[in-house]
Backbone as a chain_set.jsonl record, in Angstrom:
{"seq": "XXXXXXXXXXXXXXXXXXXXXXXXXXXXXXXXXXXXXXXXXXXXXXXXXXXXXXXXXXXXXXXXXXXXXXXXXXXXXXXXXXXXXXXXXXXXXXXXXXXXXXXXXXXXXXXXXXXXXXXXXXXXXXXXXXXXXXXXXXXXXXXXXXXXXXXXXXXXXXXXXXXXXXXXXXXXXXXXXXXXXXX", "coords": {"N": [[0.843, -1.186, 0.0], [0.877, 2.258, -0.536], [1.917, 4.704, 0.948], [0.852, 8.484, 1.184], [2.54, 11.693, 1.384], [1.84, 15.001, 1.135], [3.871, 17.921, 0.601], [3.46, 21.068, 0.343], [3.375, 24.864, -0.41], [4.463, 28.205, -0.558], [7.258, 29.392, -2.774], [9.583, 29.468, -1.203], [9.458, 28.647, 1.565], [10.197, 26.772, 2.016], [9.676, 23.477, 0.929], [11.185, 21.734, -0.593], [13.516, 21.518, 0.628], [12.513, 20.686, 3.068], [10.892, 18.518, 2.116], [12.892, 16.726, 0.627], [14.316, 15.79, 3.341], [12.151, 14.199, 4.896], [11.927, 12.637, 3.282], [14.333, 11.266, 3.299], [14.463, 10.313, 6.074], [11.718, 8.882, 6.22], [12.513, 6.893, 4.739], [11.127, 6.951, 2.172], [10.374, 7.438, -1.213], [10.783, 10.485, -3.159], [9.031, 12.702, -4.833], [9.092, 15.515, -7.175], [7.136, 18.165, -8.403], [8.109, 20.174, -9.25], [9.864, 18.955, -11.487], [8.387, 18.191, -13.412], [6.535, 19.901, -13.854], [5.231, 22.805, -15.8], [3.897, 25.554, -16.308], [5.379, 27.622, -15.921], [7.395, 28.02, -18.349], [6.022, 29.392, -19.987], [6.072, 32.055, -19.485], [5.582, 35.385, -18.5], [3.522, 36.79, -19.1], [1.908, 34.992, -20.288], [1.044, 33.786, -18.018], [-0.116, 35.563, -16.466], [-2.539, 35.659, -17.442], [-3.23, 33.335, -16.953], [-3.922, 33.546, -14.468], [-5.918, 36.042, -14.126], [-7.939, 34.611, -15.637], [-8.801, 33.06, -13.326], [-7.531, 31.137, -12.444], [-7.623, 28.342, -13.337], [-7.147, 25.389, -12.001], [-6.876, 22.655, -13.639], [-5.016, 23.529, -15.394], [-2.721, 23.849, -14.417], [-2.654, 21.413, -13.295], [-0.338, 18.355, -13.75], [0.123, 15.633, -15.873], [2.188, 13.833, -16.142], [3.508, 13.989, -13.618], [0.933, 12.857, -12.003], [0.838, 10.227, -13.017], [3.358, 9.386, -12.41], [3.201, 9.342, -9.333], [1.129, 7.619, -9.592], [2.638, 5.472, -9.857], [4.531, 4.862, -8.079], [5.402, 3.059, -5.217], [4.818, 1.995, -2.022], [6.307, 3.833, 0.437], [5.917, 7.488, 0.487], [6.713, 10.866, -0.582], [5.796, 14.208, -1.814], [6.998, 16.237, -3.224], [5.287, 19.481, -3.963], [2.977, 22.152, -5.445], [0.263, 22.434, -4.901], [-0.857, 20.45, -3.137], [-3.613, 18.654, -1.948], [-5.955, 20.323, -3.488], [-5.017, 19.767, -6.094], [-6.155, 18.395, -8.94], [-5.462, 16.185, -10.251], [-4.055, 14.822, -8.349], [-4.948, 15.142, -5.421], [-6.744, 13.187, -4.506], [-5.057, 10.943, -3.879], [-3.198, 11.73, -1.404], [-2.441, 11.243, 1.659], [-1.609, 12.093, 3.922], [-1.762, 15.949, 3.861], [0.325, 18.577, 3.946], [0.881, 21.759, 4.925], [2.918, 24.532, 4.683], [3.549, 27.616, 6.285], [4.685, 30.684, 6.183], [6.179, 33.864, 6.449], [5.664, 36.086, 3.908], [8.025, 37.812, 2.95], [10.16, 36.706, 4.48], [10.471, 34.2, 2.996], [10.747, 35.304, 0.503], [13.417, 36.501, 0.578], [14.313, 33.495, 0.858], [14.383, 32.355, -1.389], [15.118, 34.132, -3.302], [17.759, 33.406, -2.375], [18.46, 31.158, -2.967], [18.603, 31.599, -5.597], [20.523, 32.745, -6.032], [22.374, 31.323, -5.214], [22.302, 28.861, -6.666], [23.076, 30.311, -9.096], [25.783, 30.727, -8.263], [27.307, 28.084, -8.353], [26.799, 27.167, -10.772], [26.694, 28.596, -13.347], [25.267, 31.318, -15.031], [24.64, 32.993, -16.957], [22.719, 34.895, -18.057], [21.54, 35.479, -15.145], [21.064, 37.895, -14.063], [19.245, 39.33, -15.228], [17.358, 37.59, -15.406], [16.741, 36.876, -12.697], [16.06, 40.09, -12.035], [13.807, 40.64, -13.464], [12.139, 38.77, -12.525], [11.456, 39.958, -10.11], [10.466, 42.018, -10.838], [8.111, 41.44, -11.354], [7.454, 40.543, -9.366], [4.928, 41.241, -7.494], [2.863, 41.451, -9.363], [2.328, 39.282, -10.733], [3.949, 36.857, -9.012], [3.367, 36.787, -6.495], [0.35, 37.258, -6.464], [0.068, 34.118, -7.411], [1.099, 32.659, -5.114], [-0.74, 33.691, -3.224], [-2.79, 32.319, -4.534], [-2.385, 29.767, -4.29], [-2.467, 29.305, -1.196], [-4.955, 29.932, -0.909], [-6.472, 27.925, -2.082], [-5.292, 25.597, -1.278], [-4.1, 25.356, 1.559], [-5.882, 25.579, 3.278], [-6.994, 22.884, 3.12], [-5.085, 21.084, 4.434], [-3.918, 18.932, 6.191], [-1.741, 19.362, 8.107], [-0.435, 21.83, 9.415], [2.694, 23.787, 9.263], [4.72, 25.831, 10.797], [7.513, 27.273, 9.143], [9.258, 29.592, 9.758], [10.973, 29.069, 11.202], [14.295, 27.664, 11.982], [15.449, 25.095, 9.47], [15.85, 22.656, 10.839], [14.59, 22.775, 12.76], [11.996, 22.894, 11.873], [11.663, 20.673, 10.826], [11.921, 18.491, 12.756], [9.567, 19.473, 14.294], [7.917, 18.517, 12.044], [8.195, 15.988, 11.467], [7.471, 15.006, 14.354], [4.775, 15.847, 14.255], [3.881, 13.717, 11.883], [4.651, 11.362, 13.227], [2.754, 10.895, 15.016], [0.353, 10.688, 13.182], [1.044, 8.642, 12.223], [2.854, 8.129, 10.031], [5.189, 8.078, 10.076]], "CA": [[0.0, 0.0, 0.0], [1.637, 3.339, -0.88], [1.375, 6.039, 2.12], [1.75, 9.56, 0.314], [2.623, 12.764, 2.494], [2.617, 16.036, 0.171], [4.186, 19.315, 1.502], [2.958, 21.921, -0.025], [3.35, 26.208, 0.457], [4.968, 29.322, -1.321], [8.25, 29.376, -3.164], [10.875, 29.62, -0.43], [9.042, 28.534, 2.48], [11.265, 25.023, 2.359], [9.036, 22.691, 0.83], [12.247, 21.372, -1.726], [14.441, 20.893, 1.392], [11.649, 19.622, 3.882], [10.554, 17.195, 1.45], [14.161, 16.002, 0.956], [15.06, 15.323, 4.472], [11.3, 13.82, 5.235], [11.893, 10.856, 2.255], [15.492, 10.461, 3.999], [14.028, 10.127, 7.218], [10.841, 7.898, 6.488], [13.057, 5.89, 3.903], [10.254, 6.985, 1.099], [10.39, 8.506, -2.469], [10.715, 11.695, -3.153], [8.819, 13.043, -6.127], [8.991, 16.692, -7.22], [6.321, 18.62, -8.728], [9.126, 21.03, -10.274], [10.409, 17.961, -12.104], [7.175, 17.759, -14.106], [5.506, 21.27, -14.331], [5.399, 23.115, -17.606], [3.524, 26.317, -16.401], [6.743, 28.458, -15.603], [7.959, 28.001, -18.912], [5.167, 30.161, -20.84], [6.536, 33.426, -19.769], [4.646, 36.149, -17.359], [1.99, 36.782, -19.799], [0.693, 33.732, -19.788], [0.622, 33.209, -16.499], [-0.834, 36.446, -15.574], [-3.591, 35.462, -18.053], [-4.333, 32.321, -16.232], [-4.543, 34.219, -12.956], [-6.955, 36.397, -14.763], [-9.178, 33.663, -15.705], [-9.536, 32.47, -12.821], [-6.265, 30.166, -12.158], [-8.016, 26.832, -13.69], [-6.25, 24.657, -11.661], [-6.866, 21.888, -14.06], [-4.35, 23.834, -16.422], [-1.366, 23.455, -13.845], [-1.622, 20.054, -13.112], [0.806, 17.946, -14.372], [-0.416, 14.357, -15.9], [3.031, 13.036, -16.165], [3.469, 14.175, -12.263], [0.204, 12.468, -11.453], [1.417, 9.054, -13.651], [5.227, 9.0, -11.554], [2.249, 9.029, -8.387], [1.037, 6.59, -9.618], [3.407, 4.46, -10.098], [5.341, 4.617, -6.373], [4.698, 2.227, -4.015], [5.571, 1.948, -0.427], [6.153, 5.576, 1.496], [6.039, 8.484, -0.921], [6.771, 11.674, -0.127], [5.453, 14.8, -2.707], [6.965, 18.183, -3.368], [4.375, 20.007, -4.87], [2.313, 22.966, -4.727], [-1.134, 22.265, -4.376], [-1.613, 19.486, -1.988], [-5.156, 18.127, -1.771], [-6.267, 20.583, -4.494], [-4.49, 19.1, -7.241], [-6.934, 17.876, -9.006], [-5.101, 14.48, -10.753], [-3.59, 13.51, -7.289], [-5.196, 15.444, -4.362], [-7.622, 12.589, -3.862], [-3.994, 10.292, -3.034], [-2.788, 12.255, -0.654], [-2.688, 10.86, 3.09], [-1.561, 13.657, 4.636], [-1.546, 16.777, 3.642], [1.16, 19.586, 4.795], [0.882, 23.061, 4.025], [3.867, 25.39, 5.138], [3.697, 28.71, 6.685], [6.472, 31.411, 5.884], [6.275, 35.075, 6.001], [6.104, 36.362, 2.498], [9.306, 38.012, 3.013], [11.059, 35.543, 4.46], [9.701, 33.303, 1.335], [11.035, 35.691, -1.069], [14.702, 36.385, 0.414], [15.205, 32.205, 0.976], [14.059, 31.839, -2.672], [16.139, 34.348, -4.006], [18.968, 33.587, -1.92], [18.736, 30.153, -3.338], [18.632, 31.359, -6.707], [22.141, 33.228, -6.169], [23.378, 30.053, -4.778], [21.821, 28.472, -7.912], [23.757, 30.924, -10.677], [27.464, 30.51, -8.684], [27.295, 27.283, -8.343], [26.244, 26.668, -12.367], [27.299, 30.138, -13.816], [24.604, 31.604, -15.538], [24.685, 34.54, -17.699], [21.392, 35.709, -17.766], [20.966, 35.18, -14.132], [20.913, 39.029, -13.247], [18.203, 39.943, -15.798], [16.43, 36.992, -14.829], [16.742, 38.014, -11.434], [15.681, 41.875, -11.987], [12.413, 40.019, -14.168], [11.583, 37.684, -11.027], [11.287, 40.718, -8.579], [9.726, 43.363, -11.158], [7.268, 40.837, -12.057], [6.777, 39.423, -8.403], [3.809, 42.021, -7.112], [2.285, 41.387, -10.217], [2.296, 37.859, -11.179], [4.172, 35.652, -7.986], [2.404, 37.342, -5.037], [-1.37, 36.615, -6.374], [0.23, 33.27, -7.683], [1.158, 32.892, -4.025], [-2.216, 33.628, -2.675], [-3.707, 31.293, -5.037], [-2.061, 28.759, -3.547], [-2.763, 29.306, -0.265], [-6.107, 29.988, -0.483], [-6.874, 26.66, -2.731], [-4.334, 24.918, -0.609], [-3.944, 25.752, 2.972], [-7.483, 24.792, 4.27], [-7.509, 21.367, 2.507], [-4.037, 20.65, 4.784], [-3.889, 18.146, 7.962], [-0.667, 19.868, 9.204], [0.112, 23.552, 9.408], [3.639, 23.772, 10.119], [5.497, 27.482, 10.35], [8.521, 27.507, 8.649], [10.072, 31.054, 9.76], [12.276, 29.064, 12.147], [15.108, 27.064, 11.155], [15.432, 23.923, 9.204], [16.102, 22.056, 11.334], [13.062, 22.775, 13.508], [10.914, 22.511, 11.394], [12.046, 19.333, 10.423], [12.011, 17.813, 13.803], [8.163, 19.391, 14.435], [7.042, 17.745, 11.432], [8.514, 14.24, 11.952], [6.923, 14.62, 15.425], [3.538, 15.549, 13.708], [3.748, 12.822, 10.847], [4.457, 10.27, 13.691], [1.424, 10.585, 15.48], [-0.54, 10.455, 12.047], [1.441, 6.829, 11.971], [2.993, 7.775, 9.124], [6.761, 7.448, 10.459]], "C": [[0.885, 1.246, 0.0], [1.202, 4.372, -0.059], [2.216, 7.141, 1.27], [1.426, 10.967, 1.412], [2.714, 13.778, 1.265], [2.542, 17.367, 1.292], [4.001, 20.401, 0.528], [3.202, 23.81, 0.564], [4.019, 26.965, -0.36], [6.178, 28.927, -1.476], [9.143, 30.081, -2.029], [10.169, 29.104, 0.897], [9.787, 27.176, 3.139], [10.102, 24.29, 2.271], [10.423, 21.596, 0.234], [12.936, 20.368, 0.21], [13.513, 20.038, 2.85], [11.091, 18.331, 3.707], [10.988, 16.016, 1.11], [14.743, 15.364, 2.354], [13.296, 14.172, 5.101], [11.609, 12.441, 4.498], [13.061, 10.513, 2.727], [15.245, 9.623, 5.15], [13.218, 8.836, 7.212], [11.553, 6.612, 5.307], [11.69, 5.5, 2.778], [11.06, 7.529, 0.089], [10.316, 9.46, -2.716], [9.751, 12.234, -4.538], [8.405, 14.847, -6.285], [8.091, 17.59, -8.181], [7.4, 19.462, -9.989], [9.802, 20.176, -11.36], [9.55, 18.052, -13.391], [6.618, 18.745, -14.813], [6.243, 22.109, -15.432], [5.233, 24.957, -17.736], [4.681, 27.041, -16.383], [7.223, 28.668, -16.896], [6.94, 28.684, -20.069], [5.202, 31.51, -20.316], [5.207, 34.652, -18.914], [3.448, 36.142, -18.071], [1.175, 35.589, -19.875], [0.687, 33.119, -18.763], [-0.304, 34.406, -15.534], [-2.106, 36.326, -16.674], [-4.511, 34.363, -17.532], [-4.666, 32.639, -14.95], [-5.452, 34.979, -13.451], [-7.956, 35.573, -15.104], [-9.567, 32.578, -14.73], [-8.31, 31.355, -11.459], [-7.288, 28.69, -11.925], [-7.194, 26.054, -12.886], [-5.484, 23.103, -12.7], [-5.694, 22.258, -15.493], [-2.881, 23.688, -16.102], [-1.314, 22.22, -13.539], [-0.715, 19.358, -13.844], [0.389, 16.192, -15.026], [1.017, 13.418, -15.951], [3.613, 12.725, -14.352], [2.405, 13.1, -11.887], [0.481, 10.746, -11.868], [2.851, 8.633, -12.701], [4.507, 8.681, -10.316], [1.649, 7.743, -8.729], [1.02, 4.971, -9.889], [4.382, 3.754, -9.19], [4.452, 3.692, -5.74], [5.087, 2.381, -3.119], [5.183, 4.121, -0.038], [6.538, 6.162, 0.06], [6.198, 10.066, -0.31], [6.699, 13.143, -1.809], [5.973, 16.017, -1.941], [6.487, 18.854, -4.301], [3.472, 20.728, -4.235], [0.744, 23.086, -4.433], [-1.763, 21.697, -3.223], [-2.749, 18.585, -2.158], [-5.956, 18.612, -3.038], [-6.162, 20.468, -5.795], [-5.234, 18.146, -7.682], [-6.434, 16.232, -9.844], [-4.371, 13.659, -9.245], [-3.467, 14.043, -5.91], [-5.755, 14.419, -3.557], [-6.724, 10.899, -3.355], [-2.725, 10.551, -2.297], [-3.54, 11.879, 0.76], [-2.915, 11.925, 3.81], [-1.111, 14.671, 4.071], [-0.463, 18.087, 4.872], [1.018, 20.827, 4.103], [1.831, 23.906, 4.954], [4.0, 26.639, 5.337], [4.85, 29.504, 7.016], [6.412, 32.757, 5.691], [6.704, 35.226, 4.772], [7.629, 37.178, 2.48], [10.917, 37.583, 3.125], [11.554, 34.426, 3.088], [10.884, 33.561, 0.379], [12.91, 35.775, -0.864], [15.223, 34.824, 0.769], [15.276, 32.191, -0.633], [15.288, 32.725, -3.77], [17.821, 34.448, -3.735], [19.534, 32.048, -2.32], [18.77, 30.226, -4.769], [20.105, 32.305, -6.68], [22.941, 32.145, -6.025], [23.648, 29.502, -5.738], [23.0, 28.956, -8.894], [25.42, 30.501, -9.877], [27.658, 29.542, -8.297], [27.337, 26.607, -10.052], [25.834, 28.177, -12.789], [26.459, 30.173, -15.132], [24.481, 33.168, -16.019], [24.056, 35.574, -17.792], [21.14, 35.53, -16.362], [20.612, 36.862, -13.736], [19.74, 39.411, -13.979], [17.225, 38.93, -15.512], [15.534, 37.372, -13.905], [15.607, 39.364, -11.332], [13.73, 41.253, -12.704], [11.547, 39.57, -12.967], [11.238, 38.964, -10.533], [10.635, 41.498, -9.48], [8.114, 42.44, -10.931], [6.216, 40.243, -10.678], [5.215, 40.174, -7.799], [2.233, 41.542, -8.178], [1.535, 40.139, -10.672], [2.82, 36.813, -10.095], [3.376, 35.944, -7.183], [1.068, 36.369, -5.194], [-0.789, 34.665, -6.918], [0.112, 32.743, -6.411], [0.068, 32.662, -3.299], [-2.848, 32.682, -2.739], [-3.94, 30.467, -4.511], [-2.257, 28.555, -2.363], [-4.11, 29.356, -0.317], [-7.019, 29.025, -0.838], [-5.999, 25.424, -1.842], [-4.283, 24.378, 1.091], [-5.261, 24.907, 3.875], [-7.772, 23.639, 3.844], [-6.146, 20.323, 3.432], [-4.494, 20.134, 6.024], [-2.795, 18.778, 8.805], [-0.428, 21.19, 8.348], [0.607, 23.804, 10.213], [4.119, 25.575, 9.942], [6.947, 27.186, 10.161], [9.145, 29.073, 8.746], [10.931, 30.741, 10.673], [13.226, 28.183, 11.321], [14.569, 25.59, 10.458], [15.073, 22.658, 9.435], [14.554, 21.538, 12.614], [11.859, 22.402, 13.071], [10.852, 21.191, 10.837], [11.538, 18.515, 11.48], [10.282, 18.028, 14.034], [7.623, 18.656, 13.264], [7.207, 16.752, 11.393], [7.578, 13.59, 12.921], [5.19, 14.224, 15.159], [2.907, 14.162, 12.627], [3.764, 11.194, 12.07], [2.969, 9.96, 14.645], [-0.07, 10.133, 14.264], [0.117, 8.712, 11.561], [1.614, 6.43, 10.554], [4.663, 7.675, 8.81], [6.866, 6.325, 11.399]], "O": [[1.832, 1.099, 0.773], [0.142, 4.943, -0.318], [3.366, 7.103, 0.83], [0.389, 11.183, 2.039], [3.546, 13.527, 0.393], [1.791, 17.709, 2.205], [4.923, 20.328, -0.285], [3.202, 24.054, 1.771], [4.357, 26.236, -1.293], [6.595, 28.148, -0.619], [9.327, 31.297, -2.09], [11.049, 29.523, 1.65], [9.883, 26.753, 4.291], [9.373, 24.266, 3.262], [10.502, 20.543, 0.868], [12.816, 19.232, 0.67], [13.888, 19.022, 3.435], [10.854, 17.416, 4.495], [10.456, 14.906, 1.088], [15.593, 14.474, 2.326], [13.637, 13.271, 5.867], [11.542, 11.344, 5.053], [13.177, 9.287, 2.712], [15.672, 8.475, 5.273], [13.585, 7.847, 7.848], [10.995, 5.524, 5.166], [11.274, 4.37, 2.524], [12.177, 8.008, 0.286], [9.149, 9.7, -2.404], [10.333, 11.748, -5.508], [7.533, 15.359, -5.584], [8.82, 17.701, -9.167], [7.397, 19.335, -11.214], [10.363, 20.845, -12.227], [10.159, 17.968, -14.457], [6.26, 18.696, -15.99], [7.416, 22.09, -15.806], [5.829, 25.67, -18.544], [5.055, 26.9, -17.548], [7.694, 29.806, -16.887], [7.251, 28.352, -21.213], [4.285, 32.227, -20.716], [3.998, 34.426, -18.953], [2.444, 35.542, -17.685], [0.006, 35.38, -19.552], [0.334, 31.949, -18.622], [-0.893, 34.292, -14.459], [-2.769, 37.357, -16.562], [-5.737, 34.259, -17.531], [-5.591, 32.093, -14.349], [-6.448, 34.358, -13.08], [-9.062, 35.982, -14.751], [-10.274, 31.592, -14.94], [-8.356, 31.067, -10.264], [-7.609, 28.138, -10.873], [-6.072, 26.165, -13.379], [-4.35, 22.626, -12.663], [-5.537, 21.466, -16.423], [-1.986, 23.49, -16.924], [-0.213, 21.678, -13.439], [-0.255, 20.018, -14.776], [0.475, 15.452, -14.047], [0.854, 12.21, -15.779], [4.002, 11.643, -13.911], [2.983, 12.173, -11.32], [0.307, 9.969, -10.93], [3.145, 7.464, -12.451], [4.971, 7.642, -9.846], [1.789, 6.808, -7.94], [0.275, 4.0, -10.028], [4.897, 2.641, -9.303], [3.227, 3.577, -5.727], [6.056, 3.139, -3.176], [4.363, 5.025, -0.199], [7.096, 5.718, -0.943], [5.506, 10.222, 0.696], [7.485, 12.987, -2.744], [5.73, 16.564, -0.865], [7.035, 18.941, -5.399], [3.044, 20.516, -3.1], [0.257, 23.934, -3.685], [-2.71, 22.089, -2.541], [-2.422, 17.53, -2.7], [-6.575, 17.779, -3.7], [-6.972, 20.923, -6.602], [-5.209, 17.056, -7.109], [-7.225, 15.29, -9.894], [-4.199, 12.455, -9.053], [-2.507, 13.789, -5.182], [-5.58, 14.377, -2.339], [-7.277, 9.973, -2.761], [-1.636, 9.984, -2.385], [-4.726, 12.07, 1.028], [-3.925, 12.508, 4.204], [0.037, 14.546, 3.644], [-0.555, 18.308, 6.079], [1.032, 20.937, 2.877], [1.447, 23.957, 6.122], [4.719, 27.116, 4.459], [5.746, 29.229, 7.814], [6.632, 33.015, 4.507], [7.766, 34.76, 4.36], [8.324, 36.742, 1.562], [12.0, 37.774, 2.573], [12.606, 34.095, 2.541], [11.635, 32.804, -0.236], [13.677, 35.333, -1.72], [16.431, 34.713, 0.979], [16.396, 31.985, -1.101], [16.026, 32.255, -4.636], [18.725, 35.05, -4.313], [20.694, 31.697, -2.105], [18.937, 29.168, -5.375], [20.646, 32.353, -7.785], [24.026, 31.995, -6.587], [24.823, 29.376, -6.082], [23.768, 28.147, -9.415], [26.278, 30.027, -10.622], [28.538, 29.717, -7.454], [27.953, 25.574, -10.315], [24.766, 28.73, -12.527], [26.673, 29.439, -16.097], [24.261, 34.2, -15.384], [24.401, 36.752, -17.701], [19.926, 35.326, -16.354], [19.678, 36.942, -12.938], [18.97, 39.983, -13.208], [16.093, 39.382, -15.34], [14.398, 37.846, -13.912], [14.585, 39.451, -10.65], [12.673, 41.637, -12.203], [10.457, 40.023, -12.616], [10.014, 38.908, -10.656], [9.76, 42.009, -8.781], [7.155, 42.944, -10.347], [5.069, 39.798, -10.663], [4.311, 39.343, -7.714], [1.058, 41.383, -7.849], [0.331, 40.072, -10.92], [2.186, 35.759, -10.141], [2.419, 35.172, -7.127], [0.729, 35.352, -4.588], [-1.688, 33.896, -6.579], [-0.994, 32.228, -6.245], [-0.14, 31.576, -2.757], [-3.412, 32.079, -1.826], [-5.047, 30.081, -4.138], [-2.27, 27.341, -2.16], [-4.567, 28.56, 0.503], [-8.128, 28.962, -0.307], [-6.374, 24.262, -1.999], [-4.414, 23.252, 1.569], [-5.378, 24.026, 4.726], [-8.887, 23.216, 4.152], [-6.101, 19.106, 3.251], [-5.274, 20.701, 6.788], [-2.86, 18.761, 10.035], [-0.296, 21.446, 7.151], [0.216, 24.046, 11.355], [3.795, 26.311, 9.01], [7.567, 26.828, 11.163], [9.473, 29.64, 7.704], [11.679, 31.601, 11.138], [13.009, 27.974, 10.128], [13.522, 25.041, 10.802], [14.408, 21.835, 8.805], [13.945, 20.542, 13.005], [10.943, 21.797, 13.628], [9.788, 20.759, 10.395], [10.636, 17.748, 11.143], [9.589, 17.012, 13.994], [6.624, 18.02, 13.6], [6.14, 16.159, 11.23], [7.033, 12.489, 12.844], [4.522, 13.237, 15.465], [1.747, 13.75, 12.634], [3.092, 10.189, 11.842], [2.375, 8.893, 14.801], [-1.1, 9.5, 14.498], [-0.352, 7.91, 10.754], [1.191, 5.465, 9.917], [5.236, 7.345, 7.772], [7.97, 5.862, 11.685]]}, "num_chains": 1, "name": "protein.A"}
């Protein structure tokens, strides 16, 4: 039987690295939503067009994402941003996690991981990228942001806060996942 945990929550909040140390921990699978998803790669305008209409959800899922789901067996562990609301693989989701992170916080882990990102794997365009990401974020990440939370958040069994360390938050959600008898 395949127990699936997804962590879910805004870009920097540590879903990536919570999700990673959770499938170390419970000796599950990891599977990453970012692996799969397509939307990102159609450029602000069309993404501030599907927040305009509505943000279909059924336009971000991912069917090759929901196919790698269901294809794991045993412990599974999902990094991905919907959770429960995902409509190809909310309804195999055990437990839901949704991650709480001051939007601020959010935005300098995220872009402090995308500096890490460029000098690590030296990227050329990274500064106009960069300068794009932050003009663009009020506009187009923020309500993206929202979305997610507000389609997200209330469909979650655990609501952890991520504005402390790593490490903490690591350890509270282990603690939480073991009482759900799913460590």
């Amino acid at each position: 039987m395949t127990r699936v945990v997804a962590i879910s929550g805004p870009p920097g909040a540590g879903k990536t690295a919570l999700a990673r140390r959770l499938a170390e921990t419970a000796g599950a699978t990891l599977l990453s939503f970012d692996d799969f998803e397509t939307m990102t790669d159609l450029g602000p305008a069309a993404i501030e067009d599907w927040l305009d209409r509505g943000a279909p959800l059924d336009e971000l899922a991912s069917a090759p994402f929901a196919a790698a789901v269901g294809r794991a067996r045993g412990r599974l562990v999902l990094d991905m941003p919907l959770g429960r609301a995902d409509p190809l693989v909310g309804d195999r989701i055990d437990c839901a996690v949704w991650l709480d992170c001051p939007p601020d916080l959010a935005l300098a882990r995220k872009v402090a991981q995308f500096a890490r990102d460029a000098a690590t794997q030296p990227a050329p365009g990274f500064a106009p990228w960069l300068a794009a990401y932050l003009q663009n974020y009020e506009r187009i990440v923020r309500p993206c942001i929202d979305m997610l939370c507000e389609k997200s958040r209330n469909t979650a069994d655990i609501i952890l806060d991520t504005s402390g360390s790593e490490v903490t938050s690591h350890e509270r959600l282990t603690t939480a996942l073991k009482i759900r008898k799913f460590l």
